[in-house]
GUKENU-377888 format. One record per residue: x, y, z of N, C-alpha, C in turn; residue in one letter. Coordinates in pm, whole numbers, padded with zeros to 5 digits, always signed. Layout:
BEGIN
XYZXYZXYZA/...
//
This chain:
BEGIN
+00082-00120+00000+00000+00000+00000+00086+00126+00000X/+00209+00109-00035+00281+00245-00003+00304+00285+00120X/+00344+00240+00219+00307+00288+00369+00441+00261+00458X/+00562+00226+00366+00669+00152+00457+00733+00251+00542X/+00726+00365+00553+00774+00476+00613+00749+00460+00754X/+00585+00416+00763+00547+00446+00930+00500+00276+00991X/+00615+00233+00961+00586+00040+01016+00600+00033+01126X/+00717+00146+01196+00698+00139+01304+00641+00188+01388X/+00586+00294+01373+00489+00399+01461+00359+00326+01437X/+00293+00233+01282+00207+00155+01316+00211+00054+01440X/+00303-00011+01471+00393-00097+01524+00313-00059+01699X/+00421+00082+01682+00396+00141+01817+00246+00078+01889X/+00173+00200+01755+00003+00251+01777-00066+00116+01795X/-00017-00009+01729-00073-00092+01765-00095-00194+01886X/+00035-00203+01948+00086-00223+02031-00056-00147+02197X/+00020-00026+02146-00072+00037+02272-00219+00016+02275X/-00251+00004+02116-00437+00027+02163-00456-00119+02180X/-00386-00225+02204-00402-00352+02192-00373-00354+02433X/-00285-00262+02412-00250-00296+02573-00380-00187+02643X/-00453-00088+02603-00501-00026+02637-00668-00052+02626X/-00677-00122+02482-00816-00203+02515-00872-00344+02572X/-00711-00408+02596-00796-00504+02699-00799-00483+02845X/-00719-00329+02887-00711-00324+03035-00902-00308+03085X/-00963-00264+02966-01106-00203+02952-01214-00318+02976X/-01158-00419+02905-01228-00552+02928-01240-00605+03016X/-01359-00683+03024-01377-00777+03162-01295-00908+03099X/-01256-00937+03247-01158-01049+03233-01222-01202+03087X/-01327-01198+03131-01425-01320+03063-01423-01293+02875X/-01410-01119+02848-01396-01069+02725-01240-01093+02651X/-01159-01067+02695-01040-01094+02712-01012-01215+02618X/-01058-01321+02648-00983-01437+02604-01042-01430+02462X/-01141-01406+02376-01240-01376+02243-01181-01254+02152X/-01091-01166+02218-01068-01096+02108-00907-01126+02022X/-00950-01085+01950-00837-01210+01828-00766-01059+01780X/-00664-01035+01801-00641-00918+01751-00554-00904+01626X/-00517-01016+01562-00476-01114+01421-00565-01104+01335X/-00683-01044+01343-00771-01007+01264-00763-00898+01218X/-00718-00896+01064-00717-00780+00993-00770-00675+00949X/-00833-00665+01032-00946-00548+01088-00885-00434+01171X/-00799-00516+01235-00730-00425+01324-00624-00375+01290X/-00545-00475+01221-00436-00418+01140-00463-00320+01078X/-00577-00335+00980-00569-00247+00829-00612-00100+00931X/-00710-00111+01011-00785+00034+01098-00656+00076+01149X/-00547+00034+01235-00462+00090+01308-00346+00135+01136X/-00318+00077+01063-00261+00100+00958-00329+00253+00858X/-00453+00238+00856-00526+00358+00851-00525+00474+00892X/-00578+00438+00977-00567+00575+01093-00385+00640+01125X/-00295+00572+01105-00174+00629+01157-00104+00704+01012X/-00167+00640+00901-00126+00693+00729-00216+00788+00741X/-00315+00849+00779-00396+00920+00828-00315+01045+00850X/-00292+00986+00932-00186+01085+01106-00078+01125+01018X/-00027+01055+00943+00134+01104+00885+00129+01141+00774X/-00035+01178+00728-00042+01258+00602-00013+01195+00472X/-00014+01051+00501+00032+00965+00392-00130+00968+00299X/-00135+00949+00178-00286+00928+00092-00297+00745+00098X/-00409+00711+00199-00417+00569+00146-00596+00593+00136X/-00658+00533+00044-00758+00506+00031-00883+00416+00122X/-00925+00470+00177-01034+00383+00321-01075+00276+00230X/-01132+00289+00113-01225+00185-00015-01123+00076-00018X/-00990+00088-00049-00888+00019-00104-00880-00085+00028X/-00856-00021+00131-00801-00129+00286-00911-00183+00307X/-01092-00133+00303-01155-00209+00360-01141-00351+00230X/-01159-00288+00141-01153-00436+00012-01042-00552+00080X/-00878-00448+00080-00777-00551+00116-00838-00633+00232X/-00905-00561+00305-00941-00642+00491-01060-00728+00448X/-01146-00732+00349-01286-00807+00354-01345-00761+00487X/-01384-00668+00493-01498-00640+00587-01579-00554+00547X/-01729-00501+00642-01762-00414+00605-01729-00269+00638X/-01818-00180+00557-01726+00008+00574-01774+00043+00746X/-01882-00033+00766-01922+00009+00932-01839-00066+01039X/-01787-00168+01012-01707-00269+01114-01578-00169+01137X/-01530-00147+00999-01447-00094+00993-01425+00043+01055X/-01506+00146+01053-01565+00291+01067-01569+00238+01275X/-01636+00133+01288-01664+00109+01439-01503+00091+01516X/-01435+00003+01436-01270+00021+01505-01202+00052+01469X/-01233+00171+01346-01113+00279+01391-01185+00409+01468X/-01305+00379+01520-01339+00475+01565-01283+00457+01764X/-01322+00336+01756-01223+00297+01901-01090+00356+01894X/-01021+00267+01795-00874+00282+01745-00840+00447+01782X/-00961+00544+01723-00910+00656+01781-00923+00718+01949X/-01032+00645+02002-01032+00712+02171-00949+00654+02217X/-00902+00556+02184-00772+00496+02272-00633+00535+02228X/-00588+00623+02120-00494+00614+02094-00438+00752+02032X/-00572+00810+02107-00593+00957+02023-00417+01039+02080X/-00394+01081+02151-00265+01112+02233-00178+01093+02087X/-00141+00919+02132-00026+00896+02003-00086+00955+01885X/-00198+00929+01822-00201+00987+01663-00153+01137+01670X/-00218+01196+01758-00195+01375+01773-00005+01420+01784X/+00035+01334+01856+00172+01353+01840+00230+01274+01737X/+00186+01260+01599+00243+01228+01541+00254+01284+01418X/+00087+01371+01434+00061+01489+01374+00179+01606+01351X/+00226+01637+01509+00324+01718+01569+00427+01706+01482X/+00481+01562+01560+00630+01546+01501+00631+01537+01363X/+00542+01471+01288+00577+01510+01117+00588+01659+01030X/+00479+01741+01153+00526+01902+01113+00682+01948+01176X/+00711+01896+01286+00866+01949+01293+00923+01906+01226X/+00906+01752+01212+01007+01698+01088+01004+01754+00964X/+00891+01814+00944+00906+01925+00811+00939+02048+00805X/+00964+02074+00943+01052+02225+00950+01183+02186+00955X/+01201+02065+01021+01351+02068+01005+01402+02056+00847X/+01368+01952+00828+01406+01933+00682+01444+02056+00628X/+01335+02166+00606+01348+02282+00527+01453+02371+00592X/+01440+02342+00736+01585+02452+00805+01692+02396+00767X/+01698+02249+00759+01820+02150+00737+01833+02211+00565X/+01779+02238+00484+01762+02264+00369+01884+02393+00402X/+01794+02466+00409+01832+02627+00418+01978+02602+00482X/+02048+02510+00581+02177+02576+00657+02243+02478+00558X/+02187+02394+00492+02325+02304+00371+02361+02391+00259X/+02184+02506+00224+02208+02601+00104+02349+02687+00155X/+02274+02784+00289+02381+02857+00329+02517+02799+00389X/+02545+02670+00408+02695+02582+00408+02740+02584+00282X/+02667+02575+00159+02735+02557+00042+02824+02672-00010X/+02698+02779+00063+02730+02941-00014+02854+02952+00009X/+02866+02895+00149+03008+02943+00274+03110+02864+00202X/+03015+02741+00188+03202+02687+00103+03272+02755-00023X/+03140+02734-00148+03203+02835-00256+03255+02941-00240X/+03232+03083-00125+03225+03180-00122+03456+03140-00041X/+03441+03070+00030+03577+03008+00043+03632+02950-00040X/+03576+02874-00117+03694+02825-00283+03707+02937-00307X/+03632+03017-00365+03691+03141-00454+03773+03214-00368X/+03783+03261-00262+03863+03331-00171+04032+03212-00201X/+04011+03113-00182+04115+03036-00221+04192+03076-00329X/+04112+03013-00446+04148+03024-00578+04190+03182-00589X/+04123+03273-00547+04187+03396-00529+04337+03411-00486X/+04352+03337-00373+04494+03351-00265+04584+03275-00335X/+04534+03172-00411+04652+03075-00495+04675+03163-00651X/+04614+03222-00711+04608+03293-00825+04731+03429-00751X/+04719+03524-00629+04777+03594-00609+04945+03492-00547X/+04957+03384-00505+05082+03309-00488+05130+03280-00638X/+05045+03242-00746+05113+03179-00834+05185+03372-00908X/+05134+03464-00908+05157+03559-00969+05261+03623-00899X/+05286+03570-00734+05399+03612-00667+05537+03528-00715X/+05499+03409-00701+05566+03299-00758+05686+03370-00902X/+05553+03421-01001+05605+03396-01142+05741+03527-01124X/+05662+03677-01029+05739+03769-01021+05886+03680-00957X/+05891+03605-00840+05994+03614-00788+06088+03525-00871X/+06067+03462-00953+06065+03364-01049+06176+03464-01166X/+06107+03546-01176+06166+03681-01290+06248+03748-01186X/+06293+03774-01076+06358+03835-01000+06504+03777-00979X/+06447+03619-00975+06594+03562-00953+06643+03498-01075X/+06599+03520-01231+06673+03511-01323+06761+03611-01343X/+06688+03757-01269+06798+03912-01301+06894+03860-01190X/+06842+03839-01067+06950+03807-00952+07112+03699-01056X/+07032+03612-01103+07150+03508-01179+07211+03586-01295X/+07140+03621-01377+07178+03711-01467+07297+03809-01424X/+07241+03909-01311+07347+03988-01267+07452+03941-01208X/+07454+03799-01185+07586+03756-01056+07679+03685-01168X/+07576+03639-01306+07667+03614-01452+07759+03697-01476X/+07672+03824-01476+07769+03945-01510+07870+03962-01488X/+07869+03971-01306+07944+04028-01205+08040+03889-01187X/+08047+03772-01232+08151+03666-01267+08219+03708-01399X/+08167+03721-01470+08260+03765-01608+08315+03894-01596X/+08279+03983-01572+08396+04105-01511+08463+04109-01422X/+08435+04005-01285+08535+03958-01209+08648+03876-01318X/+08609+03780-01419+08724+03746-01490+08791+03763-01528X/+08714+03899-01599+08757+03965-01745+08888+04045-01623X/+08841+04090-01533+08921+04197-01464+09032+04103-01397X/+09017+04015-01366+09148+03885-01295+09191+03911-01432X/+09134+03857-01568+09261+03841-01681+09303+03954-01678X/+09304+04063-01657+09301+04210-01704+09402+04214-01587X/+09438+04199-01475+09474+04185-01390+09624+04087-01410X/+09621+04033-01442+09699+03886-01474+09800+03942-01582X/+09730+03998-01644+09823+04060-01796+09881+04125-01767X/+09858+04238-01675+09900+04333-01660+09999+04331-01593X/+09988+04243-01470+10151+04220-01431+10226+04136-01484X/+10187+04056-01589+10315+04004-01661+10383+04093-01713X/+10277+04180-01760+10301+04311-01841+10435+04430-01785X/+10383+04402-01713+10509+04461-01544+10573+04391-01524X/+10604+04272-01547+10703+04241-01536+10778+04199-01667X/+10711+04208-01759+10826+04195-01901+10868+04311-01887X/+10821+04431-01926+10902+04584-01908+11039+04548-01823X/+11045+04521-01717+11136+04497-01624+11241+04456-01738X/+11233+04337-01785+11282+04236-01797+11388+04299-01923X/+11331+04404-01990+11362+04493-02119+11462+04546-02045X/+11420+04638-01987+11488+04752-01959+11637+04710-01946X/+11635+04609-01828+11788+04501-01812+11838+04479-01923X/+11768+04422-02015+11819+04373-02094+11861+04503-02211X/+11776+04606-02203+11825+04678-02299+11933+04798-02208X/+11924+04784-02119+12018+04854-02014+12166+04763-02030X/+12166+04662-02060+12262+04517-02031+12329+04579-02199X/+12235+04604-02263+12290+04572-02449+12332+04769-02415X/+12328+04815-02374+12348+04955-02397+12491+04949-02316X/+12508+04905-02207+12644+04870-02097+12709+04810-02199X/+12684+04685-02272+12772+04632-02323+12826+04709-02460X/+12759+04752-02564+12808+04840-02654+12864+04977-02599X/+12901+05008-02495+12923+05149-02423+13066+05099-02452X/+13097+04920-02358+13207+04879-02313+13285+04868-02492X/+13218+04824-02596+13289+04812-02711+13353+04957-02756X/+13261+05074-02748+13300+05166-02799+13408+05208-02751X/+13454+05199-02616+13540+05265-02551+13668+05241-02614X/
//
């Protein structure tokens, strides 16, 4: 019948109007009522799809039950003085359960907002790292670049350096020697 939602609150409801209508009975009544009779089932099954706003058809259950619409009409009309309490709170709780839902709705909408509204703040903070990234990235190719430099004019200036006192010291090396060739042709002329 469509009804698997409330098996157990049937369960419950049945339970109680079963403990609550034989406390009513005289002891001698007691032993005659058969409560395996699907009369009672389908009325307590009724009445609680009733209660929980479920659509079941009264025509449809009395057919499923084989009885008649007054047998039927007579115990769930019991079904309700005895059990009226539970049906009414069940009334209740299926309207909170439908506020929650919709509040539960509303704080997953506004959890979602909160998350996207944090990816993008992310994706923001990683977009401004990767653009820090690329700058510092370009910073330390000039850093290498310039320390290239500043190695090859350190070289250039060691060779420059290097030459130069050989350079200083060949001059030397002349002068003697052309000081040596000037002494010695001095000594021929004489």
């Amino acid at each position: 019948m469509g009804c698997t939602g409330i098996i157990s609150f049937v369960s419950e409801v049945f339970e109680f109007f079963k403990k609550s209508y034989l406390e009513d009975l005289p002891e001698q009544r007691r032993k005659f009522v058969d409560f395996s009779n699907l009369i009672f089932i389908g009325s307590v099954l009724y009445l609680c799809a009733k209660s929980s706003k479920f659509t079941l058809e009264k025509k449809r259950v009395i057919n499923e039950i084989g009885c008649s619409e007054s047998d039927f009409n007579g115990i769930c009309e019991v079904i309700s003085m005895k059990c009226e309490n539970l049906l009414k709170e069940t009334k209740t709780s299926i309207e909170i359960k439908k506020m929650k839902k919709k509040s539960t709705k509303k704080m997953k909408k506004i959890e979602n907002e909160k998350i996207e509204k944090e990816n993008e703040e992310t994706l923001n903070e990683v977009s401004k790292i990767e653009e820090i990234n690329q700058e510092l990235s370009k910073e330390t190719e000039c850093i290498q670049t310039n320390e290239e430099i500043k190695d090859k004019e350190n070289s250039k200036k060691r060779k420059f350096e290097e030459t130069e006192s050989e350079e200083k010291l060949k001059p030397k090396k002349r002068k003697q020697v052309t000081l040596h060739y000037f002494q010695s042709n001095s000594k021929l002329n004489k």
